[in-house]
LUMKOL-157404 format. One record per residue (C-alpha): residue in one letter; x, y, z. Coordinates in steps of 0.5 Angstrom, whole numbers, plus 500, padded with zeros to 3 digits. Layout:
<pts>
aXYZ...
</pts>
This chain:
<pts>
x441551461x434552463x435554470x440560467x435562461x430563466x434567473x436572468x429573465x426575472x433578474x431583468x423583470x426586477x430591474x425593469x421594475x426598479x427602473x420604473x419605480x426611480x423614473x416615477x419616483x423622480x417625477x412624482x411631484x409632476x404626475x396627476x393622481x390619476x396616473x400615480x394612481x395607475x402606476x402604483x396598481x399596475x407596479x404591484x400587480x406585476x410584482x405579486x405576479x413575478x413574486x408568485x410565479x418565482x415561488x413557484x419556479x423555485x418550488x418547481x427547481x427544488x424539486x426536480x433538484x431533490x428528484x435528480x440527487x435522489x435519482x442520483x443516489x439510487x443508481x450510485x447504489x446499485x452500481x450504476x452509471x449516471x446517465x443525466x449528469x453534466x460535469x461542466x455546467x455551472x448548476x448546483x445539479x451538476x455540482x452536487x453530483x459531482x461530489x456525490x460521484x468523487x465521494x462514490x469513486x473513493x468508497x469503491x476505493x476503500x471497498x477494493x482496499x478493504x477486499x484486498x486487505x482482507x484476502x491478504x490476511x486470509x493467505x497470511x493466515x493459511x501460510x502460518x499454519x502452514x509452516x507452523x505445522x510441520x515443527x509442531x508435529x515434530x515436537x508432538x511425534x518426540x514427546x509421545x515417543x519420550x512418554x512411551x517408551x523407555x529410552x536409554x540416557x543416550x537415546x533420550x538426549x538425541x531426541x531431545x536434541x531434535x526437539x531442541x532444533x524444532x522449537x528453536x525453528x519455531x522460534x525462529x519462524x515466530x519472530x519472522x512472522x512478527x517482522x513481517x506483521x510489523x512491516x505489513x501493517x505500517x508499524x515498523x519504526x526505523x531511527x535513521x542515523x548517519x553511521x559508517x556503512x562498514x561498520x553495519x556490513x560487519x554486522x551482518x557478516x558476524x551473523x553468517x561467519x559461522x555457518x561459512x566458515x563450515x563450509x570454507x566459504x570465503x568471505x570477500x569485502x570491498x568497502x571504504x571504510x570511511x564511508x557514511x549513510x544515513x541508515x538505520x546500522x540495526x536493520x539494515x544489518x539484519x536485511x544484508x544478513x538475510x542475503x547472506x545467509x541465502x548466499x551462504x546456504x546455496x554456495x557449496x563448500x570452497x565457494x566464495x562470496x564478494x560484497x563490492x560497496x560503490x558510491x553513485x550520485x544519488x545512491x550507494x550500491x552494496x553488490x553482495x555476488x555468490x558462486x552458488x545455484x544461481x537463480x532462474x531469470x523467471x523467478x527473479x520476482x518471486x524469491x521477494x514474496x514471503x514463503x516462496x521457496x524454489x521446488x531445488x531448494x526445499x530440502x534446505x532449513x528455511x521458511x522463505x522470509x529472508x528476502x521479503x523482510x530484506x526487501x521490506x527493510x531497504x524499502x522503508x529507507x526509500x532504497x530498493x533491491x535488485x538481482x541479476x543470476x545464472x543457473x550453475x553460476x551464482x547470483x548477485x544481490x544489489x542493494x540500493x541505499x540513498x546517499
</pts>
């Protein structure tokens, strides 16, 4: 306010002088010399001293500017708040500062960020090593005992065989981790298509038809065959098929499984019911993170990837998941896709 009071006196000094120099010089050719001769010292003298005193004053503001920016600064950098600043005055204070304080708020942004981001990698990385492990040991434990003793022809295909099953784990975990690094980091391309929805559920059931069958679980489907989405058939199948494996992993044998397929106004709903364990309300939540695994369901193959990546998937597409479940009853997994 200062700074303003003080801009408009010397602009009306300046147009007080200006003032008297057209009124002396409309009149001149009728002044005596004398007069002029006043006029003129008394004109330049009250110039040097507005121009000596705006130097000034403008040296005055330049740096109590610089001694508040810097001032400024130096709080910002220790985490401070900013006591002198006043965001609604029209002053290049106010407005340096203001930026200086938007440039600040984003940089603590970024910083948060950047501690997230990095902690999320270090419980990535105990995760992996986590469940690399157990697969690993086993492979080690089945070759020292191939190198170490001598087996019969049978005996060396059994072992084998588990080593076979361990590595196919491990491959199995890898290309999960690869899925779930793809979808974390930002470079998971989907190609969405319009594509007939029946043909992407028979996708995902030809992946479980084998391991339900072995059960004699039966498979149910209610879908129009004539209905399309716009949707990427590939993954789409893949988020569907990892439900389904879990539904037909946690049904016991003679169970059954039904996919209802509903078209709403602004999406389609894909409802995939179970007659299974059954899911507690409190951990509806916590099945989506990756490797989260119930304490009941532990002694079942599995890494808990399925329903994050599934999740991840349908995210992408601007869709979204839900569940609803009873303990002892089943469960039932609701796909949202847009129309």
């Amino acid at each position: 306010m200062k700074e303003m009071r003080l801009t408009g006196l010397f602009r009306r000094l300046l147009l007080g002088l200006a003032f008297c120099a057209g009124i002396t010089g409309l009149f001149f050719p009728y002044l005596p010399q004398e007069l002029i001769r006043g006029f003129l010292f008394v004109f330049c003298g009250v110039s040097f001293l507005a121009t000596a005193f705006w130097a000034l004053w403008q040296e005055r503001q330049l740096s109590d500017f610089s001694n508040h920016i810097c001032e400024t600064v130096d709080i910002l950098m220790e985490e401070g708040e900013v006591k002198n600043f006043f965001p609604y005055e029209e002053t290049f204070l106010s407005k340096v500062q203001n930026k200086l304080l938007q440039y600040y708020e984003k940089m603590k942004d970024e910083q948060k960020q950047s501690r997230q981001d990095k902690q999320t990698i270090q419980e990535l990385v105990s995760d992996i090593s986590h469940q690399v492990k157990t697969p690993t040991t086993n492979i080690q434990m089945i070759t020292g005992i191939l190198k170490q003793h001598t087996l019969s022809f049978d005996k060396q295909q059994e072992f084998l065989n588990l080593m076979a099953v361990q590595i196919d784990k491990l491959d199995f975990l890898m290309q999960s981790l690869i899925k779930m690094s793809r979808l974390e980091t930002g470079i998971f391309i989907l190609h969405l298509k319009e594509a007939r929805l029946s043909d992407t559920l028979a996708k995902s059931i030809s992946m479980m038809l084998a391991e339900a069958e072995k059960k004699h679980i039966q498979l149910l489907v209610d879908c129009d065959r004539t209905l399309t989405l716009k949707h990427d058939p590939k993954w789409t199948a893949e988020a569907i098929g990892n439900i389904l494996n879990n539904a037909v992993k946690y049904t016991p044998e003679g169970g059954s499984i039904h996919i209802l397929v509903r078209p709403w106004q602004f999406y389609t709903r894909i409802d995939i019911s179970d007659t299974g364990i059954g899911i507690a309300e409190e951990h509806y939540h916590a099945i989506f993170q990756r490797f989260y695994r119930a304490k009941e369901v532990t002694t079942e193959e599995g890494v808990g990837l399925g329903l994050y990546l599934a999740r991840g998937i349908i995210a992408q597409q601007n869709g979204y998941i839900t569940v609803t479940s009873k303990k002892g009853e089943g469960s039932t997994f609701s796909v949202f896709l847009l129309s």
